[in-house]
C-alpha distance (Angstrom), angle and dihedral (degrees) to the residues before:
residue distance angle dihedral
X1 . . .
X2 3.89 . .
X3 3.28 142.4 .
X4 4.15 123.7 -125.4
X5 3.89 126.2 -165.9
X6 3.65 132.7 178.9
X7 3.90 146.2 160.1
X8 3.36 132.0 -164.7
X9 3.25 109.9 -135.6
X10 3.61 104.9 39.5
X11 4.26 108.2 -89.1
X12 3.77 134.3 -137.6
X13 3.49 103.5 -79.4
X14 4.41 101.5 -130.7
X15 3.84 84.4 39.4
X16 4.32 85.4 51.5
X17 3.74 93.2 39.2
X18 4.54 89.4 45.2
X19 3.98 76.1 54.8
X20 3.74 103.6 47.7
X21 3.87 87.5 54.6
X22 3.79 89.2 57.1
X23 3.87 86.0 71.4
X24 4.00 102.6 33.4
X25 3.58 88.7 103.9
X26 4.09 79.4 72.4
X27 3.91 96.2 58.2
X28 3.77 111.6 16.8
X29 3.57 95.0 168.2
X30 3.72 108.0 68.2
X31 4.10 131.9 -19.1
X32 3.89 130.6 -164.3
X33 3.43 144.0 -161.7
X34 3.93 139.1 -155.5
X35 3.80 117.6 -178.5
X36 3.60 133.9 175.1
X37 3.92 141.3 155.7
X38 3.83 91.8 -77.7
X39 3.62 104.9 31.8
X40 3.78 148.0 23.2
X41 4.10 122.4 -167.7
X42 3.65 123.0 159.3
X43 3.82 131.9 177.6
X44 3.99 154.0 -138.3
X45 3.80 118.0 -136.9
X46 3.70 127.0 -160.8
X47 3.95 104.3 172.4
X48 3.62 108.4 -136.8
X49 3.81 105.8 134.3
X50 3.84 103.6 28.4
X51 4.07 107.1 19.7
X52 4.07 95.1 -175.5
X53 3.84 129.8 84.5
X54 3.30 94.0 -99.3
X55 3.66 93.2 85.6
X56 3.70 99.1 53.8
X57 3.55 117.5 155.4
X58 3.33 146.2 -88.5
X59 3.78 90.0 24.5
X60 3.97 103.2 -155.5
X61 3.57 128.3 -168.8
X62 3.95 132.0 167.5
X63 3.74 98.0 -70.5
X64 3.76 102.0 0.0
X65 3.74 128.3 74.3
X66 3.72 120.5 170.1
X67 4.27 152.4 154.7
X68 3.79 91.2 -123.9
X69 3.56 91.9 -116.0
X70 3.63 126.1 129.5
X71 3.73 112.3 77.3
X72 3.50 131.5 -57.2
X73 3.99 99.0 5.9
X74 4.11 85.2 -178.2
X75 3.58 97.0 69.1
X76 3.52 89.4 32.9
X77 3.47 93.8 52.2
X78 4.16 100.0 46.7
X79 3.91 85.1 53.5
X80 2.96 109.9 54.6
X81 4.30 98.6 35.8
X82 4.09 76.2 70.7
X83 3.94 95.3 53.1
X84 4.30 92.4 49.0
């Protein structure tokens, strides 16, 4: 189980972050956080598939941010690094 949070247009960050912790209780092993000018989405991690680092969340990439849910993320993942 995670927890996912996101606004549209980006949010005040300590107002975000007061947010986030509503949902720790989700993800108590790790939580993330991508902002920018447009957007702000942060997330709750419990490690139950992948328990290393590697898998910390919310993976963001040019035009792609996401949980890493969904079904085999790994092929997922090595596809569509080539199409950014």
């Amino acid at each position: 189980m995670c927890g996912i949070l996101g606004t549209i247009p980006s949010s005040n960050t300590e107002l975000f972050n007061r947010a986030l912790t509503t949902i720790h209780h989700r993800g108590p092993d790790s939580n993330g956080v991508f902002h920018n000018e447009n957007i702000s989405f942060g997330h709750t991690r419990l490690k139950i598939v992948d328990l290393s680092n590697k898998a910390a969340q919310p993976m963001h990439f040019p035009l792609n941010i996401d949980n890493g849910g969904g079904g085999n993320p790994a092929n997922r993942y090595s596809e569509t690094a080539y199409k950014i």
